[in-house]
C-alpha positions in Angstrom: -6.8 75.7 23.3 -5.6 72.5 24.1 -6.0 69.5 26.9 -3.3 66.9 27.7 -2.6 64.5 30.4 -7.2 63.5 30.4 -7.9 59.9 31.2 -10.1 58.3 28.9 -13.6 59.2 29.6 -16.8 61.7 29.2 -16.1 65.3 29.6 -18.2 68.4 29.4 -16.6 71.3 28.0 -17.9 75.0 28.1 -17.2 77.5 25.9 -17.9 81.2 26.2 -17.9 84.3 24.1 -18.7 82.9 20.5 -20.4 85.3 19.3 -21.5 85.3 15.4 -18.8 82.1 15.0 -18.9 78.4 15.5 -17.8 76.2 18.4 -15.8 73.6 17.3 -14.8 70.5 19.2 -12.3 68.2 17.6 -11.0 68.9 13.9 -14.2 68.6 11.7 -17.3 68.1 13.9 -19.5 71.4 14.4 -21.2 71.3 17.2 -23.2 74.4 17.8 -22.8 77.7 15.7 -24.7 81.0 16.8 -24.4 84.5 18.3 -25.0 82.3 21.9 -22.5 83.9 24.3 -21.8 80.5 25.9 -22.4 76.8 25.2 -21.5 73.5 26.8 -21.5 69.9 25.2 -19.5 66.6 26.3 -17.4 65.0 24.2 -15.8 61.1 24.4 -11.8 61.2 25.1 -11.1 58.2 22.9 -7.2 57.2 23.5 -4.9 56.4 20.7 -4.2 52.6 19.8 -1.8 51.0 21.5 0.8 48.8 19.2 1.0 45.2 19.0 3.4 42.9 18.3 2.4 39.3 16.4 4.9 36.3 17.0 4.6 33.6 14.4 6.2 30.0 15.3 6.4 26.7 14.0 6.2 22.9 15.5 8.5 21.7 13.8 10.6 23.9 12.0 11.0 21.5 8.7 8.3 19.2 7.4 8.0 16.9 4.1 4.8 16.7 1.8 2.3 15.9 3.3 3.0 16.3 7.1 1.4 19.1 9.4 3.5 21.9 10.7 1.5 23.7 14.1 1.7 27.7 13.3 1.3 29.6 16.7 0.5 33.4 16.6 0.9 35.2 19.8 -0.2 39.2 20.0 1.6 41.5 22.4 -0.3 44.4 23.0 -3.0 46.2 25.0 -4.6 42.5 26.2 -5.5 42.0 22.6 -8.7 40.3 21.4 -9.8 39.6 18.0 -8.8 37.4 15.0 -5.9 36.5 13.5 -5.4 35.4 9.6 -3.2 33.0 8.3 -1.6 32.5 4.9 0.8 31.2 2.6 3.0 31.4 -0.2 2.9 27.9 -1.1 0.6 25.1 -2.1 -0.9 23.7 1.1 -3.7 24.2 3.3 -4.6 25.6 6.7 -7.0 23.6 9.3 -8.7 27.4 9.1 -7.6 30.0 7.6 -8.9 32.3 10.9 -8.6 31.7 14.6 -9.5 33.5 18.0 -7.4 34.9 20.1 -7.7 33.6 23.3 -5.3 35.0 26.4 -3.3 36.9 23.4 -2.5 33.0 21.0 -4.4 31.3 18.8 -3.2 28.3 16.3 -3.7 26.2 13.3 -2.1 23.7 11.4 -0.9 23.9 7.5 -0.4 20.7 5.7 2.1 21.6 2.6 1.4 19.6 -0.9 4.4 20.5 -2.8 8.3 20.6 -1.4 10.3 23.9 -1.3 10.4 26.8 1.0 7.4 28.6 1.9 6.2 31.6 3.8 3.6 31.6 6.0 2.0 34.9 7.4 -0.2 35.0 10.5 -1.8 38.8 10.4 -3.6 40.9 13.8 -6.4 42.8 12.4 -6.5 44.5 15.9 -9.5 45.8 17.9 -10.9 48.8 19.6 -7.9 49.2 21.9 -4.8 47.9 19.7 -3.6 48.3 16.5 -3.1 45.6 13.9 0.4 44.0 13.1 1.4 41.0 11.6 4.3 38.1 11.4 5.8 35.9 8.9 8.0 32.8 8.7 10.0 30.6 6.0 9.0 26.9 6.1 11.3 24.6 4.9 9.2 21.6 2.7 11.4 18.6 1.8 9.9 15.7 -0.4 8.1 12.7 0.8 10.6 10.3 1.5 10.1 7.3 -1.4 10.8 3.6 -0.9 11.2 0.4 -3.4 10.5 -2.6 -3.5 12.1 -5.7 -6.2 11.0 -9.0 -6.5 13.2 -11.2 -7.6 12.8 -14.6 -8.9 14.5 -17.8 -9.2 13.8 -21.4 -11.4 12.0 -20.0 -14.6 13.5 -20.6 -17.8 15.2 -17.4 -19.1 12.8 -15.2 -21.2 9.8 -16.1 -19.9 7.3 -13.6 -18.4 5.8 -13.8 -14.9 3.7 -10.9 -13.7 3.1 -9.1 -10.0 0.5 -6.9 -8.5 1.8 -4.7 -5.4 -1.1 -2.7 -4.1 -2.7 -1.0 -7.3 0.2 -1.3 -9.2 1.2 -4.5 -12.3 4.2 -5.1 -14.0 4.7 -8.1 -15.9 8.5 -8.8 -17.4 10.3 -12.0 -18.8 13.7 -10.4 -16.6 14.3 -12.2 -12.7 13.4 -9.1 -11.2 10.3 -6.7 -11.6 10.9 -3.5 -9.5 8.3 -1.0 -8.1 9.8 2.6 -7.2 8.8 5.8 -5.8 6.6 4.3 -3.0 5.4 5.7 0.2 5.1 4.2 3.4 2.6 2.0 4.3 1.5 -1.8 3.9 1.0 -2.9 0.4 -0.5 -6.4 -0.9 1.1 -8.7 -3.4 0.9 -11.4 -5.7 2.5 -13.1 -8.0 1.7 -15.6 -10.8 1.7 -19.0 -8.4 2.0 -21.1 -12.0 3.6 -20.5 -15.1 2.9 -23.4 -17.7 5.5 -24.2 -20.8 3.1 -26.6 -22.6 0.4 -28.7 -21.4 2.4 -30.8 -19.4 5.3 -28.7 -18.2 4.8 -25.7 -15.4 6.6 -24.1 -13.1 4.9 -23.2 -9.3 5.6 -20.3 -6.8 6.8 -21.2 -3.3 4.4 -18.6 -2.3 1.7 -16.8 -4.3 1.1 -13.7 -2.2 1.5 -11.7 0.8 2.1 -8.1 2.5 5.3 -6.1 2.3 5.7 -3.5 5.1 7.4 -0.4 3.9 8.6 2.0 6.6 12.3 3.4 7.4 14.2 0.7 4.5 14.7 2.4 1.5 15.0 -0.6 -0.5 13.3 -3.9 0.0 13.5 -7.6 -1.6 11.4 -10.4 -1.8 13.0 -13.4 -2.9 10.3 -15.9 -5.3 11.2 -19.4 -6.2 9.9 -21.4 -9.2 9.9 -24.7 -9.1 9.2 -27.1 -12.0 6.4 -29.7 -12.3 5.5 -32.5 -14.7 2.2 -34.0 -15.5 2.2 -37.6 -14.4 -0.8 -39.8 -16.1 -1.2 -43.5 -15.1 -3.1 -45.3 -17.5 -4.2 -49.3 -17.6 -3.4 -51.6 -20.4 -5.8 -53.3 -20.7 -8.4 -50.7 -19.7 -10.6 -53.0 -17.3 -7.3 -54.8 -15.8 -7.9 -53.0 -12.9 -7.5 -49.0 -11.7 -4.0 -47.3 -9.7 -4.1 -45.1 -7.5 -3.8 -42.4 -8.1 -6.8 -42.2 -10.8 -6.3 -38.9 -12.4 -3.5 -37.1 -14.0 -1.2 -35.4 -11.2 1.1 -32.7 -11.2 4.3 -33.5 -9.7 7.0 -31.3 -8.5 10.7 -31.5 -9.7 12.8 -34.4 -7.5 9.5 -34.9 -5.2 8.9 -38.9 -4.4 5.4 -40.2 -4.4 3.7 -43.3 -4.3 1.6 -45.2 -7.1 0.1 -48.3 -7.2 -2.5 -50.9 -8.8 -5.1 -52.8 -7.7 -5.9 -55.5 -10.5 -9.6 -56.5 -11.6 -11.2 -59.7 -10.5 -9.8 -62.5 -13.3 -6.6 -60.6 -13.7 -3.0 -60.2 -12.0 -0.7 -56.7 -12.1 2.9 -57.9 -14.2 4.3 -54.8 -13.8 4.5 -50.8 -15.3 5.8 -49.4 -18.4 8.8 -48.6 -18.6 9.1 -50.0 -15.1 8.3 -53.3 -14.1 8.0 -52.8 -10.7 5.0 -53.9 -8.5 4.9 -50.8 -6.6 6.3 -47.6 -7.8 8.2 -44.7 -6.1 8.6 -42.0 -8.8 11.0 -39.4 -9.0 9.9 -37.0 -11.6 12.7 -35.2 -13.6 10.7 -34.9 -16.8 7.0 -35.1 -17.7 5.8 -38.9 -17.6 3.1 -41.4 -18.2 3.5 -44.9 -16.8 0.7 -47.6 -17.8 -0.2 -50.3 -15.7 0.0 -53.9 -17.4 -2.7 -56.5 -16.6 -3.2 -60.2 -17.7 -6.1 -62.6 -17.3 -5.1 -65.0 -14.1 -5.5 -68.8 -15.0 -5.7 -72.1 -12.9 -4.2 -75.2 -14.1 -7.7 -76.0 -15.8 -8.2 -73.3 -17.7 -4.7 -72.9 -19.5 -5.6 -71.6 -23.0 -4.1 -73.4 -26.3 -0.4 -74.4 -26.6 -0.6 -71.3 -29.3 -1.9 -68.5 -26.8 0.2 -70.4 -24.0 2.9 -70.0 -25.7 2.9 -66.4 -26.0 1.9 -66.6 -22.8 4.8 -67.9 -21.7 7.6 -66.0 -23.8 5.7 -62.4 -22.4 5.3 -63.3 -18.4 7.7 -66.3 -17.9 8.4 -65.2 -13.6 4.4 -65.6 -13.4 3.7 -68.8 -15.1 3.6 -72.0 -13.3 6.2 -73.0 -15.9 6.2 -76.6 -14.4 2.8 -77.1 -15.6 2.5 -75.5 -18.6 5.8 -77.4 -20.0 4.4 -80.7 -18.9 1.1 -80.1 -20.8 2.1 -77.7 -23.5 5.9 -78.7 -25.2 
């Protein structure tokens, strides 16, 4: 005997006229057995489970290493409650690997590691009222976009070797250009030797020694160093207590750069002039490493020429500063 068409529900069902047998209800559940004439019970209706249908999509469609893809899973069914389970075929990972449905959707996000195409599978595992079901999509990975970045130099002599630092990274090479590849975006430091020295008294200086390179949308970007030479310029004073220049300590000059020197001569003696130059003041123009040496002489008044020997000298060295009225009246 069968019943079709019940609601889902309690029922009570009687049964009469087992005798010596067994009352059955359902397939394998005995629920009374005996020579009883008659016999009631209730049994729970349960209804079968309705289907279900999982949609799996995708914001976007296509993402590169290292980006987040949104994976939505929406349940059609019986107003479906439960979990959903994500997974994938690739190397990545899920913001959780389980979510709640709530009004029928749930989401997560995956964040792929590798490039290449990859499935992703969002599965229902259903509840009292609906059956389980699942959905799947292909993601398309493509590689993190890479960038480069060349410095290239100007001024040094060929085959020597200057060295940068971008970010974490060194390269030093004795070419004019050093190039970093296979960068991602972002903002990376630099620097770069500010002075390269050929000898003690020969170097070449950076126009700049350092600074930020912003790397985003270019797939290629230069940065342009000059070298410029400088020479060592060191004034010294002959005699040593003639007097002091300015300035007093050995200076680095730059390549066709101008600057002013000058000296001040000790009390008892008079400036005659520089070697090589004999020039009071001096304006130099560097093209070479140089040392200039400040001349002194003792000053004398008319009363305290020295002998005709020492005058004479005297005279033959610094004729355009010697009274020479005087002296050749008193010393031929």
């Amino acid at each position: 005997m069968s019943f079709t068409g019940l609601p889902p529900g309690s029922y009570t069902l009687y049964a009469e006229g087992a005798i010596n047998g067994s009352l059955y209800f359902g397939s394998t559940n005995t629920v009374l057995t005996g020579p009883q004439t008659s016999v009631q019970a209730s049994v729970l209706l349960t209804p079968p489970l309705q289907q279900t249908v999982t949609y799996l999509t995708r914001e976007p469609n296509t993402v590169v290493v290292g980006s987040s893809t949104k994976c939505i899973a929406e349940v059609v069914g019986s107003s479906p409650t439960g979990l959903v389970y994500f997974y994938t075929s690739g190397n990545g990972s899920f913001s959780a690997t389980v979510c709640v449905l709530t009004a029928s959707v749930c989401s997560v996000t995956y964040t792929p590691k590798s490039p290449g195409l990859q499935m992703i599978t969002a599965y229902y595992s259903g509840d009292a009222k609906n059956k389980p079901s699942h959905a799947e999509f292909e993601l398309t990975v493509a590689p993190k976009p890479t960038y480069t970045v060349v410095f290239i130099e100007s001024g040094l002599p060929s085959g020597v070797n200057w060295t940068v630092e971008l970010g974490e990274l060194r390269e030093t090479h004795n070419t004019t250009a050093i190039t970093f590849k296979g960068l991602s975006a972002g903002v990376y430091h630099w620097n770069v030797s500010p002075y390269i020295y050929e000898g003690p008294d020969v170097r070449y200086a950076a126009n700049t020694s350092s600074g930020d390179v912003y790397i985003n949308g270019s797939s290629s970007i230069t940065v342009q160093m000059v070298y410029t030479p400088e020479f060592l310029l060191v004034l010294a004073a002959s005699p040593p207590d003639g007097g002091v220049v300015s300035p007093a300590q050995p200076i680095w000059v730059a390549y066709g750069a101008s600057i002013i020197i000058d000296a001040s001569p000790a009390t008892g003696s008079e400036f005659i002039g520089w070697m090589p130059s004999t020039q009071l003041v001096v304006v130099a123009n560097l093209s070479s490493k140089a040392t200039l040496v400040k001349v002194f002489r003792s000053s004398y008044t008319y009363s305290t020429i020295p002998t005709s020997e020492h005058t004479k000298q005297y005279h033959n060295l610094f004729y355009d500063h010697v009274n020479t009225k005087h002296a050749n009246q008193k010393y031929n």
